[in-house]
KEKE-3310 file (N, C-alpha, C; in steps of 0.2 Angstrom, whole numbers, plus 5000, padded with zeros to 4 digits):
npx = (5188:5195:5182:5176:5185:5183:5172:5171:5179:5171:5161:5165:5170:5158:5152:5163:5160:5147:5145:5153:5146:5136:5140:5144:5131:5127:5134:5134:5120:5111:5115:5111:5122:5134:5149:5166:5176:5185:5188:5178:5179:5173:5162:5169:5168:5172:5180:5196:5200:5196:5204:5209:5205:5190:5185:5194:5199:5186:5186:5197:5193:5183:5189:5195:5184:5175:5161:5149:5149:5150:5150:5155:5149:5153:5141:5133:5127:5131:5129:5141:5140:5149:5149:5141:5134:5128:5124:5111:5105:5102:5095:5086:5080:5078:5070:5061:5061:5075:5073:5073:5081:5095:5089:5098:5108:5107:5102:5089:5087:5090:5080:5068:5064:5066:5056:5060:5060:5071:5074:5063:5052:5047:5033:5016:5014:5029:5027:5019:5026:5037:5028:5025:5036:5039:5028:5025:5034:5048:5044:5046:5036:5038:5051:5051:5046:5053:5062:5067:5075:5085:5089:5092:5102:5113:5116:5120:5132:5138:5141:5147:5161:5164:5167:5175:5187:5191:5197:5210:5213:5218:5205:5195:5188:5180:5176:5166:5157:5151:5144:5137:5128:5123:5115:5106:5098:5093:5085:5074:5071:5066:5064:5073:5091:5105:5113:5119:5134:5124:5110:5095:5097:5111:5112:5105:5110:5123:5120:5115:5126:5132:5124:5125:5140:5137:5129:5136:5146:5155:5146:5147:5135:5128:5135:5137:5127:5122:5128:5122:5110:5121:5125:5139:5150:5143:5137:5123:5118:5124:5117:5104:5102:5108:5096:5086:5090:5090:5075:5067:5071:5066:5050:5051:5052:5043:5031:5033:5029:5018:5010:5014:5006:4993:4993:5000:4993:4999:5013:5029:5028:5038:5047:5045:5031:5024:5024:5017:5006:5004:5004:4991:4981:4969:4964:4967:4980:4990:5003:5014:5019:5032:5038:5037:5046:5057:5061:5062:5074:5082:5084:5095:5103:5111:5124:5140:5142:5131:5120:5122:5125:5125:5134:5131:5139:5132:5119:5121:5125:5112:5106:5101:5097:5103:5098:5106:5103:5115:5118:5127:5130:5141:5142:5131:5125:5119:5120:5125:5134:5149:5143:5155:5162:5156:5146:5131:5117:5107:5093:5089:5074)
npy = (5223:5225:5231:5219:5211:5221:5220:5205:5203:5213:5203:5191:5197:5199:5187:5182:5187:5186:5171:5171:5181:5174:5163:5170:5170:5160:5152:5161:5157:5146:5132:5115:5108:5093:5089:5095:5095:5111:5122:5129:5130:5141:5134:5121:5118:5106:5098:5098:5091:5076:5070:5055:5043:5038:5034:5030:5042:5048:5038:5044:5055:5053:5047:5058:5067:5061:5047:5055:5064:5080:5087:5094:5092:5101:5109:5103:5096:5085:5071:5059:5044:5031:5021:5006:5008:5023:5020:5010:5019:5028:5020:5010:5015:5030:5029:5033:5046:5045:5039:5041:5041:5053:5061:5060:5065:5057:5045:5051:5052:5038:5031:5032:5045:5044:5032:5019:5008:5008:5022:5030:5040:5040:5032:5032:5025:5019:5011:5003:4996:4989:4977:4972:4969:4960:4947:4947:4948:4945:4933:4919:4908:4914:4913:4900:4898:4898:4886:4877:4886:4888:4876:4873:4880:4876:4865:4866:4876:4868:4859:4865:4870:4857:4853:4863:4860:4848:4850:4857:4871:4887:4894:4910:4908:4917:4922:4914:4912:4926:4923:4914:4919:4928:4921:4915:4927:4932:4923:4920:4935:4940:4929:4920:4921:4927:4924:4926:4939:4951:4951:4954:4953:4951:4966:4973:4971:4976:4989:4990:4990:4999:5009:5006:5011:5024:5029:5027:5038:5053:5069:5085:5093:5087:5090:5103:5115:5126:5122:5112:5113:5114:5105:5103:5092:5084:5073:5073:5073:5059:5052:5055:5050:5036:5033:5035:5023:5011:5011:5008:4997:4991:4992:4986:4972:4971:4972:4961:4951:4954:4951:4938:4933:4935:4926:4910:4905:4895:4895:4895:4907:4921:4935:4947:4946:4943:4956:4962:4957:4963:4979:4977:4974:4976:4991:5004:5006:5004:4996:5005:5009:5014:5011:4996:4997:5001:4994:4979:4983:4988:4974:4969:4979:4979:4976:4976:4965:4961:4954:4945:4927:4916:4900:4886:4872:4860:4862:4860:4849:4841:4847:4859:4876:4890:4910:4925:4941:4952:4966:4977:4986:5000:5012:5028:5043:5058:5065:5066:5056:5046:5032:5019:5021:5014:5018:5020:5029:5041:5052:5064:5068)
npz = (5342:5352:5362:5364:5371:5382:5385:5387:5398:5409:5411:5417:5429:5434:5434:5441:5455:5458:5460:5473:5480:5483:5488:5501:5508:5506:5517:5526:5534:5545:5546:5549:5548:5546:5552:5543:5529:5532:5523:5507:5490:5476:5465:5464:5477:5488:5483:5479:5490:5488:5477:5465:5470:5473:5486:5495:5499:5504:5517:5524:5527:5535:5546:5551:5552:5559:5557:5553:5540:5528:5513:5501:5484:5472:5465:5472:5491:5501:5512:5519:5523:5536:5543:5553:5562:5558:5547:5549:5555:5547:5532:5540:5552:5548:5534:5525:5525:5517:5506:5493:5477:5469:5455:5440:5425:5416:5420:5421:5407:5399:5407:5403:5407:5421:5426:5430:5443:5451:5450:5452:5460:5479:5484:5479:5469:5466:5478:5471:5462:5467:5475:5461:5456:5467:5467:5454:5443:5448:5458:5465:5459:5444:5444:5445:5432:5422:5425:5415:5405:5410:5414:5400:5396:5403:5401:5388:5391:5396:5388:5377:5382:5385:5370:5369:5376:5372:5360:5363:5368:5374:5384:5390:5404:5409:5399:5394:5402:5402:5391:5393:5404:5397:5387:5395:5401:5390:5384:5395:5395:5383:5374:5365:5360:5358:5342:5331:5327:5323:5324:5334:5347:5347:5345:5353:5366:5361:5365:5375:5386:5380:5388:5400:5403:5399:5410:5421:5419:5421:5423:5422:5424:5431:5444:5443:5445:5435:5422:5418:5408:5397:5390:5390:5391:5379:5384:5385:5370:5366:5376:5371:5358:5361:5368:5361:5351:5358:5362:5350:5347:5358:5357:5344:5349:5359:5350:5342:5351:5352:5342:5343:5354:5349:5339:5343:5357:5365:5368:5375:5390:5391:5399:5393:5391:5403:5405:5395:5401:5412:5409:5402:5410:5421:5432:5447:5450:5436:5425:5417:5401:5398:5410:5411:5398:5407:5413:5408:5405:5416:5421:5413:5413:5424:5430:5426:5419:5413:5419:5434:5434:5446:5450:5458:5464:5468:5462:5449:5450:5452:5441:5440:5441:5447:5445:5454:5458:5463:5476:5481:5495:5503:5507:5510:5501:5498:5487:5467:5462:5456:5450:5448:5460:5469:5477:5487:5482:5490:5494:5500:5509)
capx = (5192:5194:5177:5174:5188:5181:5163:5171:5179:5164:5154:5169:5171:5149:5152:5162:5154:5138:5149:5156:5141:5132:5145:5144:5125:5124:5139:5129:5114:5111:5113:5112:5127:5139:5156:5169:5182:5182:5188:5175:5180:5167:5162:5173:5168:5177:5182:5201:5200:5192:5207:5204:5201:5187:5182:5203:5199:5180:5188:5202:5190:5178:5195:5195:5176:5168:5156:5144:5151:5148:5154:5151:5153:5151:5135:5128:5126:5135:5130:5144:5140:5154:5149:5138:5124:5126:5120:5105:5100:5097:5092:5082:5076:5074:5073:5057:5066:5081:5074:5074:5088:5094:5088:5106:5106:5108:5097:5081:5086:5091:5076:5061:5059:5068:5053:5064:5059:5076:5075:5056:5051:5045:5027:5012:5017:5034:5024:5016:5029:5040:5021:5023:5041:5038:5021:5023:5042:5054:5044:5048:5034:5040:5059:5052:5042:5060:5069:5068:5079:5089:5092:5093:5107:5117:5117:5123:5135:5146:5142:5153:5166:5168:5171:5183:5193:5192:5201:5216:5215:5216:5199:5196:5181:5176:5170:5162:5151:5150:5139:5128:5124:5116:5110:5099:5095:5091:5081:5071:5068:5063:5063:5077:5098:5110:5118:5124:5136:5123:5107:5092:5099:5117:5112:5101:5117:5129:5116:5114:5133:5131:5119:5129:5144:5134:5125:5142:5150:5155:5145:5150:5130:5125:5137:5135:5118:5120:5130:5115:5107:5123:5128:5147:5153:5141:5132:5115:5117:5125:5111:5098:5107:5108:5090:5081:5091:5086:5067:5064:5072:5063:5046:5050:5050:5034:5027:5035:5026:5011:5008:5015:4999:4986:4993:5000:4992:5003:5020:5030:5029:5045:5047:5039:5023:5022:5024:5012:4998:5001:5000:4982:4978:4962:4965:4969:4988:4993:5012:5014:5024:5040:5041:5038:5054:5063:5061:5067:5081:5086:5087:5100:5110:5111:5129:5144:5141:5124:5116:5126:5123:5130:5131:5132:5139:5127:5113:5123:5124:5105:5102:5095:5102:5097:5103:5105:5105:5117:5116:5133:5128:5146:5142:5127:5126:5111:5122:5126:5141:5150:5143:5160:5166:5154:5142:5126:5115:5098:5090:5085:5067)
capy = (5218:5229:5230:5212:5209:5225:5214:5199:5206:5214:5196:5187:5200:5200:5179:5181:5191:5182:5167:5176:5184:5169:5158:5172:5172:5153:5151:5164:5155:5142:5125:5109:5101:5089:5091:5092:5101:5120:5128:5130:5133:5142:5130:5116:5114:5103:5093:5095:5085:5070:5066:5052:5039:5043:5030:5031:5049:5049:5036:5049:5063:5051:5047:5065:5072:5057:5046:5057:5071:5086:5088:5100:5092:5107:5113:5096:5094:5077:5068:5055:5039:5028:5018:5002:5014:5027:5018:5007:5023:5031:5013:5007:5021:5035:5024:5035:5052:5045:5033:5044:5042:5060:5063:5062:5067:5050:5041:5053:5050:5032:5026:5035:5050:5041:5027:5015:5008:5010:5031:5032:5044:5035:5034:5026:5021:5016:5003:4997:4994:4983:4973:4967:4965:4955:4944:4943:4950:4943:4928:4913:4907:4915:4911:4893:4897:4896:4884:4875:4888:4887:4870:4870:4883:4874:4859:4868:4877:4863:4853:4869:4868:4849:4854:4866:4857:4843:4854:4859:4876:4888:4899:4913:4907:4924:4925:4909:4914:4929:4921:4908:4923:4934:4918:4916:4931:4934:4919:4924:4944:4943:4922:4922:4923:4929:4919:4929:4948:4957:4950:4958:4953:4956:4973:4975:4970:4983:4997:4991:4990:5009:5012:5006:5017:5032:5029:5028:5043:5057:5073:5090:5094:5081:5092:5109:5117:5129:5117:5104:5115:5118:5099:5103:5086:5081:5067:5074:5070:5052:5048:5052:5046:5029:5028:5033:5016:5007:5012:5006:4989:4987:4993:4980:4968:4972:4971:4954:4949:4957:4947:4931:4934:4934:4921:4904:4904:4889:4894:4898:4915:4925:4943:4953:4945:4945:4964:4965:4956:4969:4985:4977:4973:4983:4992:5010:5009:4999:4996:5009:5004:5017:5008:4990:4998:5000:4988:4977:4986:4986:4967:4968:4985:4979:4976:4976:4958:4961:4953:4941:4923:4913:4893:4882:4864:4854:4863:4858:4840:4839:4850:4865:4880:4896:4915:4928:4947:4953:4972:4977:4993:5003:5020:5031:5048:5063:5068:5062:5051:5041:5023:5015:5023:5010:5022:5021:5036:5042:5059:5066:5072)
capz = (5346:5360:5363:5365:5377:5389:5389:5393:5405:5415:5412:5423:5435:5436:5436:5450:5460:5458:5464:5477:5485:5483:5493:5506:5509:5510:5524:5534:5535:5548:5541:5552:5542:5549:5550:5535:5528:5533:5515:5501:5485:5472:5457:5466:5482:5493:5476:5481:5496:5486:5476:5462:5472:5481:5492:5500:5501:5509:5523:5526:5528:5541:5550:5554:5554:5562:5554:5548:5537:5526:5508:5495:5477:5465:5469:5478:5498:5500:5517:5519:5530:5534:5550:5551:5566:5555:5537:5551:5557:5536:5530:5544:5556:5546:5529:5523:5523:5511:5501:5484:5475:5464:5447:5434:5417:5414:5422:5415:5399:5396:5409:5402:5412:5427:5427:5432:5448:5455:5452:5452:5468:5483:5485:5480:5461:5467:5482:5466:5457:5472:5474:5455:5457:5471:5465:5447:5440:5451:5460:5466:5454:5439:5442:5444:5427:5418:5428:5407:5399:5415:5413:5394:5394:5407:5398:5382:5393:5399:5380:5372:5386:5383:5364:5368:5379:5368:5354:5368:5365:5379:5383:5396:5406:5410:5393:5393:5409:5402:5384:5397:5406:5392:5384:5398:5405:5383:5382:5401:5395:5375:5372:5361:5361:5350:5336:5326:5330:5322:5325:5337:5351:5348:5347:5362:5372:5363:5367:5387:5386:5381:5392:5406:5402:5399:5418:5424:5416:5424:5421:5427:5424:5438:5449:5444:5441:5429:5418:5418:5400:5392:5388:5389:5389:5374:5384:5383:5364:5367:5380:5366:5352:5366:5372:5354:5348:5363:5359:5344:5349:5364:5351:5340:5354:5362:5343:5340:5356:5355:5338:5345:5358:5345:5335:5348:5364:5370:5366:5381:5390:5395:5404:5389:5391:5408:5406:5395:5403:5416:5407:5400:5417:5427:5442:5449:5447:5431:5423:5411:5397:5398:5414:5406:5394:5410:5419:5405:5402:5423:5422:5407:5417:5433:5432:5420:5414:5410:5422:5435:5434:5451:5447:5462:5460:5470:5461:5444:5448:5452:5434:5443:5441:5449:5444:5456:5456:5470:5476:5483:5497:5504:5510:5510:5502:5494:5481:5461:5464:5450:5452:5449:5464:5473:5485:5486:5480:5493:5492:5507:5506)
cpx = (5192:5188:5176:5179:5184:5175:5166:5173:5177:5161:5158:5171:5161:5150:5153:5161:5149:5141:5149:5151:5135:5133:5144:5138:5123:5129:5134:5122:5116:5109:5113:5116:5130:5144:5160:5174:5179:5182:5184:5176:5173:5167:5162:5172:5173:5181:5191:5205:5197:5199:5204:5203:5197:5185:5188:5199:5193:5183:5192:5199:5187:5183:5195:5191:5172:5163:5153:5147:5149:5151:5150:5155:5151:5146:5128:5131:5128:5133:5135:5143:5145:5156:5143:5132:5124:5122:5113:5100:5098:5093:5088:5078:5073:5075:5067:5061:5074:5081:5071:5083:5090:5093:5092:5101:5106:5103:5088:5082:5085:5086:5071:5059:5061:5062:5054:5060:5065:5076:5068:5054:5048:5037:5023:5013:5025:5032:5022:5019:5033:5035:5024:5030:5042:5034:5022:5031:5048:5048:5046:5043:5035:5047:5057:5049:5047:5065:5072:5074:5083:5094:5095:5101:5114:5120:5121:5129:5141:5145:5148:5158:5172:5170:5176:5188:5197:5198:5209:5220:5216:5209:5200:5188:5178:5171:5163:5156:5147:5142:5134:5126:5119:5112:5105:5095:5090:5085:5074:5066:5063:5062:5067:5085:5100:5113:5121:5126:5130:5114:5102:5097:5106:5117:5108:5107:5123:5125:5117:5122:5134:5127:5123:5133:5141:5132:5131:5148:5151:5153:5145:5144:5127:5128:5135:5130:5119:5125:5127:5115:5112:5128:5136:5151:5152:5140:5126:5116:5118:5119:5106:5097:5105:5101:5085:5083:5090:5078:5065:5066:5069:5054:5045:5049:5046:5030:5025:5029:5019:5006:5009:5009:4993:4989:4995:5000:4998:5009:5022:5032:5035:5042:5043:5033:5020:5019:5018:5005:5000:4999:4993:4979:4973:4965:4966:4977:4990:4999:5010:5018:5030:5043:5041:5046:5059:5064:5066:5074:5086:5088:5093:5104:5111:5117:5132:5145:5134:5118:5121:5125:5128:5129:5134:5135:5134:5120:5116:5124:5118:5100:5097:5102:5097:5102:5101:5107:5108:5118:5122:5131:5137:5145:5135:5128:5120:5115:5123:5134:5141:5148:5146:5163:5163:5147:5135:5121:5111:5100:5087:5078:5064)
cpy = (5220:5228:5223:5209:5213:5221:5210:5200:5209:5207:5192:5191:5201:5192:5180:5182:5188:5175:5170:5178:5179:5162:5162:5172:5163:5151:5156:5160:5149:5137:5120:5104:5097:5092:5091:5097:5110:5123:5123:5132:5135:5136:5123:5112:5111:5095:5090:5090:5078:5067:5061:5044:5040:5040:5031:5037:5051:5044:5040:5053:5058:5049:5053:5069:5068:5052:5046:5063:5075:5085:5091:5098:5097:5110:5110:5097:5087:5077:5061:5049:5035:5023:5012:5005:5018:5023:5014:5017:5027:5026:5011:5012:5027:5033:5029:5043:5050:5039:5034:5042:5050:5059:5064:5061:5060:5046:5045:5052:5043:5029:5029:5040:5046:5034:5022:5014:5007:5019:5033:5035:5038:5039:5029:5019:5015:5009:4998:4993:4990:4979:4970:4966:4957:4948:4942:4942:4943:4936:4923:4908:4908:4914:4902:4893:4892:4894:4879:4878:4889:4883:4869:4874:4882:4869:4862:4871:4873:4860:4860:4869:4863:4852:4859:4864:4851:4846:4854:4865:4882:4893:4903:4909:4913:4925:4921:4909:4920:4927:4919:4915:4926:4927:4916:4920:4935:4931:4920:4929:4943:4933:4918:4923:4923:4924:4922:4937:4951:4955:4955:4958:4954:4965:4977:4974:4974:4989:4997:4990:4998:5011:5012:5010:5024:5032:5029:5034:5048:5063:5077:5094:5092:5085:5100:5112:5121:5125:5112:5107:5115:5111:5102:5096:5080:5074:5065:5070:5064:5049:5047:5050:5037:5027:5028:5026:5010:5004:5008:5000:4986:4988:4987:4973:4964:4971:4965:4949:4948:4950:4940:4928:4930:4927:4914:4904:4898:4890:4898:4905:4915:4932:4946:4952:4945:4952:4967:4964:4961:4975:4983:4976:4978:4987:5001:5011:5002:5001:5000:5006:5009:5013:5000:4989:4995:4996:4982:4978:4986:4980:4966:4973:4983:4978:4977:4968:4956:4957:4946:4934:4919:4905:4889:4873:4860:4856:4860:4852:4838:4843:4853:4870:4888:4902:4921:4937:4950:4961:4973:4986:4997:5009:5023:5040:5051:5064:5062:5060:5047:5030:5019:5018:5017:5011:5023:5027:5037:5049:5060:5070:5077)
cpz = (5354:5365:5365:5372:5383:5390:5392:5398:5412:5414:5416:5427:5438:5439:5444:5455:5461:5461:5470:5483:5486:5489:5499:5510:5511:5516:5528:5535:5540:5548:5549:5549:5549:5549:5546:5535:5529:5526:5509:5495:5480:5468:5460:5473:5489:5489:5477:5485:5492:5481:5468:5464:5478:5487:5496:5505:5507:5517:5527:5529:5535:5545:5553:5559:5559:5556:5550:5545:5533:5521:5503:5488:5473:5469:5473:5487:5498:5509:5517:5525:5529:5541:5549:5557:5562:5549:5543:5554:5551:5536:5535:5547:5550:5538:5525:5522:5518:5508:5494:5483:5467:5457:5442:5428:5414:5414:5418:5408:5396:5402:5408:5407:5419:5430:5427:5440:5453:5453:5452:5460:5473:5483:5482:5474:5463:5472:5476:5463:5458:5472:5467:5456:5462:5471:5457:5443:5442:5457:5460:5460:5448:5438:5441:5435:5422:5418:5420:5405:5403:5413:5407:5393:5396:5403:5391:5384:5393:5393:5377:5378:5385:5375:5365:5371:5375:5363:5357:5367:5372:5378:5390:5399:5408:5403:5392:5399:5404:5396:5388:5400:5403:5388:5388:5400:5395:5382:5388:5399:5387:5374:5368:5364:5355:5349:5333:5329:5329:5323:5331:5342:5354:5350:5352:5366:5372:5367:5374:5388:5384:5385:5399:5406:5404:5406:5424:5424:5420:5423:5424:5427:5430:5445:5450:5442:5434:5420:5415:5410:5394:5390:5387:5386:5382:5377:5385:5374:5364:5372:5375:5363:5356:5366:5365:5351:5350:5362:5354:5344:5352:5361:5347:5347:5358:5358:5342:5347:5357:5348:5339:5348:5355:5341:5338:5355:5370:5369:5374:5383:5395:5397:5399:5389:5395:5410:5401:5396:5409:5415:5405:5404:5422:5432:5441:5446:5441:5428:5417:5405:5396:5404:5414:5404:5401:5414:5417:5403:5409:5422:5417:5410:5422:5434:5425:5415:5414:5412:5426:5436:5440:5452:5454:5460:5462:5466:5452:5444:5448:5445:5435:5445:5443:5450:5450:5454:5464:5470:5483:5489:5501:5508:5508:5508:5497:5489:5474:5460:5457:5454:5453:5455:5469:5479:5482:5488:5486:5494:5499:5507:5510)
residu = (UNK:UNK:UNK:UNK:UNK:UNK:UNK:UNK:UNK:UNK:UNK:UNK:UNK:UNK:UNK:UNK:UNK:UNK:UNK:UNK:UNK:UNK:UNK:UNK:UNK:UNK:UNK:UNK:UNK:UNK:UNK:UNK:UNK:UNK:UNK:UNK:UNK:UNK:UNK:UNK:UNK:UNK:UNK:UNK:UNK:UNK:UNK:UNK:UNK:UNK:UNK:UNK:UNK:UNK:UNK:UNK:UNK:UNK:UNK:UNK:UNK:UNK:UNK:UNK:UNK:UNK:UNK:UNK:UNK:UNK:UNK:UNK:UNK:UNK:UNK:UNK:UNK:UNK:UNK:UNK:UNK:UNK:UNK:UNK:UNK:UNK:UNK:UNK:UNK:UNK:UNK:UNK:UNK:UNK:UNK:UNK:UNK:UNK:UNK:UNK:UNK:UNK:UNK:UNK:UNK:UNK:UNK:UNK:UNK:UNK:UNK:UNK:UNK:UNK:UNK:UNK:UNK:UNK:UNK:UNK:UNK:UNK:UNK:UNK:UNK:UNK:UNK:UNK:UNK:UNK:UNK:UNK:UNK:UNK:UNK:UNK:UNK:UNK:UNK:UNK:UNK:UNK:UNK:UNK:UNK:UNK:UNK:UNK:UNK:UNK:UNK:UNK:UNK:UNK:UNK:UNK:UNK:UNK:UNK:UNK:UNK:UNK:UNK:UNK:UNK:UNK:UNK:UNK:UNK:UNK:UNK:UNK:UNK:UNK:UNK:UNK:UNK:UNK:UNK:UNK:UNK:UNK:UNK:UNK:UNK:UNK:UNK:UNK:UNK:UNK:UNK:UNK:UNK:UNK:UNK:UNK:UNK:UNK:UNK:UNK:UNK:UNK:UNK:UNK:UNK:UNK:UNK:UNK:UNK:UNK:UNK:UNK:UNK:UNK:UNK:UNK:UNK:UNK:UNK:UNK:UNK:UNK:UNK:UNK:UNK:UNK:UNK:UNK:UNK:UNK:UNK:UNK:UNK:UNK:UNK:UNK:UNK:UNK:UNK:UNK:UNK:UNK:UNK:UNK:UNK:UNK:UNK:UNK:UNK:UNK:UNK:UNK:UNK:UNK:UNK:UNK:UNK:UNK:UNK:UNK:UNK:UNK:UNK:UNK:UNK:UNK:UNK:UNK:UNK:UNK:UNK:UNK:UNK:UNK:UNK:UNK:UNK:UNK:UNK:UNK:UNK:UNK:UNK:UNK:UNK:UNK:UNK:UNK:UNK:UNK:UNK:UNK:UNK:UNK:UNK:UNK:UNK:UNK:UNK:UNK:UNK:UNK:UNK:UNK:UNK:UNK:UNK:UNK:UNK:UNK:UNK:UNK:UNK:UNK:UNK:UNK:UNK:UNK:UNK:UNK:UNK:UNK:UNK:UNK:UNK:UNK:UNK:UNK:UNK:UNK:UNK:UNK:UNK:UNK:UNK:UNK:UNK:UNK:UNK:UNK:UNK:UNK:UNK:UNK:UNK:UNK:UNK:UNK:UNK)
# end
């Protein structure tokens, strides 16, 4: 017993030393930071100063430092922007130097190896993969493809509505947004909506409701390197747990699709078929199909209501309904930030 205490207690006096002189050798070197809080804690950073709301707290800090500042989360470099020249001169001027966003445990897991074309590195694949966003995914001629199950969903919308008021019961309408949404963006992505709790499509939308969690969660891996392999928090094992059950859903999917293909030409095409007449597609750079996966799985996480549907009236009395994806930006920073905090990610390269 003895024994085991005297080790441990050389391996945390070795720890901190190795902390310690590790911390001393990176403050003498000549960094080109910004300005920020003077004290460094080991492990922690400049974590004290952050508080648990962090946007208050980052305002506080730029009331101070200026602008542009310096923070050290764990063992991430944090550039904080907090000006409208400072975010034009990242985003616009210098928009090639920090237009990666960092690699979380999260993000490689639940988007195939980060082949998502929001964490996909900048470069020639990622140009390719805006081009098909732009030309064939997200067009104006492909959103007109659907303006049908737009129209049809609307229409069924406001008919459950009128039965529920009819009854004289109350309802939340949040919820009831919430259904037309996923019944559109369901029927859109796979051709198809859930009826029943337990069906395909019910459980494709608890998953991306897990998924969204998970990608919002806080990992003390993301922050501290040598933390990264040692899953503390057990969301290594829920992300794989999460993306193996996702797989095989979006598998059968692609299956159900691929046999649709071969057997009625004339039936109407949605998002999966789009995608996999581009993976069959010629050329130098083709859509692979992990990124196929994620891509469909971005349109489904894009927010906490699974994709946000914005209903105008004048386009509701003309029976034309058009859904938007809105992309909310706040502050500018290099480091792995919780996404509910609002701040948007970029990597400096």
């Amino acid at each position: 017993m003895l024994d085991t205490q005297g080790y441990l207690v050389l391996f945390l006096i070795w720890f901190i030393s190795i902390i310690l002189i590790k911390s001393f050798l990176t403050r003498s070197q000549s960094h080109k930071l910004p300005p920020g809080p003077p004290i460094s804690l080991p492990l922690l950073g400049h974590v004290p100063y952050l508080g648990s709301l962090l946007h208050q707290a980052l305002y506080k800090l730029s009331l101070r430092y200026g602008p542009l500042i310096h923070v050290l989360i764990g063992s991430k470099h944090v550039v904080v922007v907090s000006s409208a020249e400072m975010a034009k001169q990242i985003l616009k001027n210098n928009e090639e130097s920090f237009c990666n966003r960092p690699t979380m445990i999260a993000s490689e897991s639940l988007t195939y190896g980060a082949a998502d074309y929001f964490f996909v590195p900048y470069g020639t694949y990622w140009r390719f993969l805006k081009k098909l966003c732009m030309t064939e995914l997200l067009s104006g001629k492909t959103l007109e493809h659907f303006v049908g199950i737009r129209e049809d969903e609307v229409e069924a919308f406001l008919r459950n509505i009128l039965e529920i008021s009819k009854t004289g019961k109350a309802f939340e309408m949040r919820q009831e947004f919430m259904r037309h949404a996923n019944n559109v963006i369901s029927r859109m992505t796979m051709g198809k909506k859930s009826i029943k709790n337990d069906d395909d499509v019910a459980t494709v939308r608890k998953l991306i409701r897990e998924v969204g969690e998970l990608l919002g969660a806080f990992n003390l891996g993301d922050l501290i390197g040598f933390m990264r392999p040692l899953d503390v928090q057990g969301y290594g094992k829920k992300n794989w747990e999460t993306h193996h059950k996702l797989d095989v859903m979006m598998e059968k999917f692609f299956k159900e699709h691929e046999d649709a293909r071969s057997g009625d030409s004339d039936r109407k095409k949605d998002l999966f078929d789009i995608l996999l007449n581009l993976i069959e597609a010629d050329g130098d750079n083709k859509l692979t199909r992990e990124s196929a996966k994620a891509f469909a799985l971005r349109i489904r996480v894009r927010n906490p209501c699974l994709g946000r549907v914005s209903i105008q009236s004048d386009r509701l009395i003309s029976g034309r309904f058009t859904s938007s994806i809105p992309i909310f930006m706040v502050t500018v920073t290099s480091a792995d930030l919780d996404r509910d905090s609002g701040l948007v990610m970029r990597e400096h390269l």
